[in-house]
Steps between C-alpha positions, in 0.01 A plus 500: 500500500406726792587459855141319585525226195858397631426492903132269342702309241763425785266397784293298240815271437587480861176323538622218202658157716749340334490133643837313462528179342557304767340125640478652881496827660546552893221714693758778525545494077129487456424811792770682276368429199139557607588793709318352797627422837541153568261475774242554220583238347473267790177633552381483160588114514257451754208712312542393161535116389653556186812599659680218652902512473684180548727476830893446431602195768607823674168580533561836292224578238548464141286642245411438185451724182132396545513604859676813419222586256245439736627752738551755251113450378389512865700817570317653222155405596594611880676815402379648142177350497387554833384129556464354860667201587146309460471686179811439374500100652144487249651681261767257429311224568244590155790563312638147576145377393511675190819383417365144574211560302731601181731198563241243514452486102689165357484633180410864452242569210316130576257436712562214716268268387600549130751254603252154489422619132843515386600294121640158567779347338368219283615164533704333173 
């Protein structure tokens, strides 16, 4: 493997985050992990509504894997694909929608009213 393949292979993998399993992760943890600064992510809290962290009774913010994965998609939009905050605030916001959309199915392969037409039991 030549010089170039290693130094791409290498920065490539650098770019993979490895999120512990863990219930709660301080701001500090998550700026590490994220490689942001921490005011970032206090400002990011007030621009995106996804990502809320629970307060300790210390007042010291705890967050989630969800939250933690919500800052790493809103780096990427921000950073790699050159979104604006607005952009990237919409852009999250369709993807919830779609995800909605997909949920929303009781029974996947059925439509919903195929339900009322369904065989009864029969009484003995």
């Amino acid at each position: 493997m030549s010089a170039n393949k290693r130094a791409s292979a290498k920065s490539s993998k650098s770019h993979e985050i490895v999120i512990p399993e863990k219930l709660y992760f301080r701001i500090g943890e998550v700026a590490r992990l994220c490689r942001l600064p921490a005011y970032v992510l206090r400002f990011w809290e007030t621009e995106f509504p996804q990502l809320r962290p629970v307060k300790s009774s210390t007042g010291q913010r705890m967050y989630r894997r969800r939250d933690v994965e919500n800052v790493l998609r809103i780096r990427k939009l921000l950073y790699e694909d050159g979104f604006t905050i607005a952009g990237a605030r919409s852009q999250l916001r369709e993807e919830i929608k779609v995800d909605k959309k997909q949920t929303a199915l009781p029974f996947p392969g059925r439509p919903p009213g195929d339900l009322k037409h369904s065989p009864r039991r029969q009484r003995a």
